[in-house]
C-alpha positions as CSV (number, residue, x, y, z in Angstrom):
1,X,170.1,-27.3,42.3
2,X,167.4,-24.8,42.6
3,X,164.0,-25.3,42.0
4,X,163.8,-24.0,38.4
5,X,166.8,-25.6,37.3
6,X,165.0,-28.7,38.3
7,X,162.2,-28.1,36.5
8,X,163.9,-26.7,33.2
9,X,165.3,-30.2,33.1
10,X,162.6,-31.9,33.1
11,X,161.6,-30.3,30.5
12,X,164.8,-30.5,28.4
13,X,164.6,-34.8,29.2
14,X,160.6,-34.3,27.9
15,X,162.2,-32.6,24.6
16,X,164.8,-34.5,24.1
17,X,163.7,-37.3,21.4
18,X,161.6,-34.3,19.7
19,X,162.9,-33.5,16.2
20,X,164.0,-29.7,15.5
21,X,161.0,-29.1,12.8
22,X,158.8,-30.6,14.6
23,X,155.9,-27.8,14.9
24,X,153.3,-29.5,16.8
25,X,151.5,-26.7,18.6
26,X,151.4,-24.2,15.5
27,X,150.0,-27.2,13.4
28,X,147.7,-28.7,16.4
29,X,145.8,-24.8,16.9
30,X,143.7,-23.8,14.5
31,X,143.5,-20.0,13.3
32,X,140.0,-20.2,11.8
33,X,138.3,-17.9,14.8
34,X,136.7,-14.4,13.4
35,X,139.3,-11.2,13.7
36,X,136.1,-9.1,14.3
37,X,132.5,-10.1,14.9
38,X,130.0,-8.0,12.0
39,X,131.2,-4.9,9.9
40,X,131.5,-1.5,10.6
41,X,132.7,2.1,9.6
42,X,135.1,3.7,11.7
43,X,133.3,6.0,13.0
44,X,130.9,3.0,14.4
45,X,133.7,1.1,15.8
46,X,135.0,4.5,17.8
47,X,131.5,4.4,18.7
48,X,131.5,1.0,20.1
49,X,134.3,1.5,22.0
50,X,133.0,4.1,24.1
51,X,129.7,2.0,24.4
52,X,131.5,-0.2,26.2
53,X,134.1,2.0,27.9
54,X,131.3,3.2,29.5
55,X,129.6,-0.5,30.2
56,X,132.9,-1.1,32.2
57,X,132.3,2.1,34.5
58,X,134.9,3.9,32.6
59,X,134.2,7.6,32.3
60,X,133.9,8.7,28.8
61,X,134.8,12.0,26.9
62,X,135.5,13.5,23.8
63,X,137.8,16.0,22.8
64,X,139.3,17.9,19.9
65,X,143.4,19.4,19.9
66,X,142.1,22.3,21.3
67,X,139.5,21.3,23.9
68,X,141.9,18.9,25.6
69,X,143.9,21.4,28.1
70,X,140.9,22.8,29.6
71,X,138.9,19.1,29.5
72,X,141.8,17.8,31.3
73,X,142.2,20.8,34.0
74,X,137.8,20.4,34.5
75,X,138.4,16.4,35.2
76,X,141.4,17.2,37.6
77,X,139.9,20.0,39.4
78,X,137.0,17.6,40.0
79,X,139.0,15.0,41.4
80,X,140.4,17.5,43.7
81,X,143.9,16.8,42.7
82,X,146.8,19.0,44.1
83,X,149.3,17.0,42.0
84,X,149.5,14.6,38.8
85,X,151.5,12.1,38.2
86,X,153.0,12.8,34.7
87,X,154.8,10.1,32.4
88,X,158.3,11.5,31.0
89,X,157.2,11.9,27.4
90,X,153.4,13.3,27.7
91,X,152.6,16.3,25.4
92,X,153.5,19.2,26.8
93,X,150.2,20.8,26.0
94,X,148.0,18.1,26.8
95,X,148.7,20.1,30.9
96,X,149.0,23.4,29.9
97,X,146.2,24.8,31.5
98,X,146.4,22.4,34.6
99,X,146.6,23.8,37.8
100,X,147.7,20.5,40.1
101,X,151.8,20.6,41.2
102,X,153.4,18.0,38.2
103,X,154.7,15.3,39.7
104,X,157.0,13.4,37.0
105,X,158.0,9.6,37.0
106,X,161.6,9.2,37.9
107,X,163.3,5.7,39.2
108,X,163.6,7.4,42.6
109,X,160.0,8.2,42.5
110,X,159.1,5.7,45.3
111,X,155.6,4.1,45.7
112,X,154.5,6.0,49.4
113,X,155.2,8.8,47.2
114,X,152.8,8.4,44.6
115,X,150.6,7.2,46.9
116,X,149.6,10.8,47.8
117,X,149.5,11.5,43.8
118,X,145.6,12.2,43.3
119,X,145.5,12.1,39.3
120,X,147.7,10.3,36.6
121,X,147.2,11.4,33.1
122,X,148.3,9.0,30.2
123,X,148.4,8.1,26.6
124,X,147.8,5.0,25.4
125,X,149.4,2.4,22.8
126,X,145.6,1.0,21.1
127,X,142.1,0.8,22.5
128,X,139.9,-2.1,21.1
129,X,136.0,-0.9,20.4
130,X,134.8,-5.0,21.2
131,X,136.0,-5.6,24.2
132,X,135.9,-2.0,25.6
133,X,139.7,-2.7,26.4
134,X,142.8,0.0,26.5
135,X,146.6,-1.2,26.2
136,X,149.0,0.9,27.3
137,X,153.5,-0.4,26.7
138,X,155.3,1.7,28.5
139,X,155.7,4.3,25.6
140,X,157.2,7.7,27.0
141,X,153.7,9.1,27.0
142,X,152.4,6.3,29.0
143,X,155.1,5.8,31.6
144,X,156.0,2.8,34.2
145,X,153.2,0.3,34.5
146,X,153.3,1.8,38.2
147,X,151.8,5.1,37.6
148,X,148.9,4.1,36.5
149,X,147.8,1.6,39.0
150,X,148.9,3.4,42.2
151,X,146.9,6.5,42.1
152,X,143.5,6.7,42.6
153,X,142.3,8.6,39.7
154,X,143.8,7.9,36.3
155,X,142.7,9.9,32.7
156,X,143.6,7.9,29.5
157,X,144.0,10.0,26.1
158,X,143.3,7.6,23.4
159,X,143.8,9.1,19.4
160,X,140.7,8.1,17.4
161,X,140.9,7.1,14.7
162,X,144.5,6.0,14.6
163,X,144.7,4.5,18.0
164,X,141.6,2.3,18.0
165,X,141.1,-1.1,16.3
166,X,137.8,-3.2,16.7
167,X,139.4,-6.0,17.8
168,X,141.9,-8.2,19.8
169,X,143.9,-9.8,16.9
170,X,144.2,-6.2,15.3
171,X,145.8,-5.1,18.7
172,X,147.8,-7.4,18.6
173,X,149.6,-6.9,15.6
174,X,149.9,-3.4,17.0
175,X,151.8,-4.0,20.1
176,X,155.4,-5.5,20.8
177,X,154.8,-8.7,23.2
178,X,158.6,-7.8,24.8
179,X,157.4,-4.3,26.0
180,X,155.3,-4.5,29.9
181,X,151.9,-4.1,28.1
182,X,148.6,-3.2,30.6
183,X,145.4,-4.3,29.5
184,X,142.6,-1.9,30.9
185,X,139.0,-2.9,30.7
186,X,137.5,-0.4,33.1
187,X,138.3,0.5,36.6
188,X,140.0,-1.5,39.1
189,X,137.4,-3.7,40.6
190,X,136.9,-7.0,42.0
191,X,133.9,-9.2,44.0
192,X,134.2,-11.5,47.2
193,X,132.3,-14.5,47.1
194,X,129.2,-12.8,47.7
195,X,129.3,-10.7,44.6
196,X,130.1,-7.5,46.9
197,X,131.8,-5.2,44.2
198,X,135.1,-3.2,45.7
199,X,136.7,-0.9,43.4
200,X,140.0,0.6,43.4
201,X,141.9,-2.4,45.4
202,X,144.8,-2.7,43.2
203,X,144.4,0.4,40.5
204,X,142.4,3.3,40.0
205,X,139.0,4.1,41.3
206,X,137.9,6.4,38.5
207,X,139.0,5.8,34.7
208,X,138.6,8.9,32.8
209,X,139.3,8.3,29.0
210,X,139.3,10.9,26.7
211,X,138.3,9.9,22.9
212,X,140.7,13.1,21.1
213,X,139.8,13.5,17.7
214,X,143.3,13.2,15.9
């Protein structure tokens, strides 16, 4: 007996006397909390989320259809990227004026390799305006959770309106808890014990996200 078969039965001895409709923990946790603090338009909570995008370091742009190409190809060329890193099912167009060598996500794709990737570019599955917070799932447009936290430099499309919410229990209702969700509050970042801020230990340096107005 391993380890977690040990453990799963002492959980199934804990259970046993417990009656099937028993439904202590949905009856013991209250549901009373706020779904979002104050009231707002949507233009005010698209607003608020790139208020606090930006609070977390994130790097903050807006966009139209047809601005996008050439915003993205700007932010790349920046970066100095000679490739991206480019999820299997991102719009086509969203790279059509990108100069960087594509470099798409396959299963043979291994991580040394995407090491040298300078740039990823992304969709997203919701943003949420309160907490300054984007999810990504995995969708085609969004890839492996691996591309996004290996290279360096990773730019985020996010659809307002129809992609942002204002708050954590509206993303939630959104999102499928059996897909590999990412939550994103900012750059990758974290302190020692003297407050010493490092950024980029395990994800990107630089978040780029790009409001597009949809």
């Amino acid at each position: 007996m391993n380890s977690r078969e040990r453990i799963l039965g002492w959980v199934r001895r804990a259970l046993a006397d417990v009656p099937a409709d028993e439904r202590p923990y949905e009856e013991a946790v209250l549901r009373e909390y706020l779904r979002e603090h104050g009231t707002r338009t949507v233009e005010e909570t698209v607003d608020l989320l790139a208020e606090n995008l930006a609070d977390y370091r994130a790097i903050v742009h807006r966009a139209d259809a047809a601005d996008l190409p050439l915003l993205i190809t700007r932010l790349l060329a920046v970066q100095g990227a000679e490739e991206v890193l480019v999820p299997p099912g991102l719009p086509a167009d969203w790279l059509a004026a990108a100069d960087p060598v594509r470099v798409y996500d396959r299963a043979d794709l291994t991580p040394q390799r995407m090491d040298r990737v300078g740039s990823v570019v992304t969709g997203c599955a919701v943003a949420i305006a309160e907490t300054g917070t984007i999810v990504l799932d995995g969708s085609p447009d969004q890839g492996r959770r691996r591309i996004s936290l290996i290279p360096d430099h990773h730019i985020c499309v996010v659809r307002v309106p129809s992609q942002v919410v204002a708050s954590v229990p509206g993303a939630l209702e959104r999102l499928d808890p059996t897909r590999p969700l990412t939550w994103i509050s900012g750059p990758s970042a974290t302190s020692d014990i003297e407050l010493d801020r490092v950024e980029g230990v395990h994800g990107p340096r630089t978040l780029e996200v790009i409001l597009l107005d949809d």
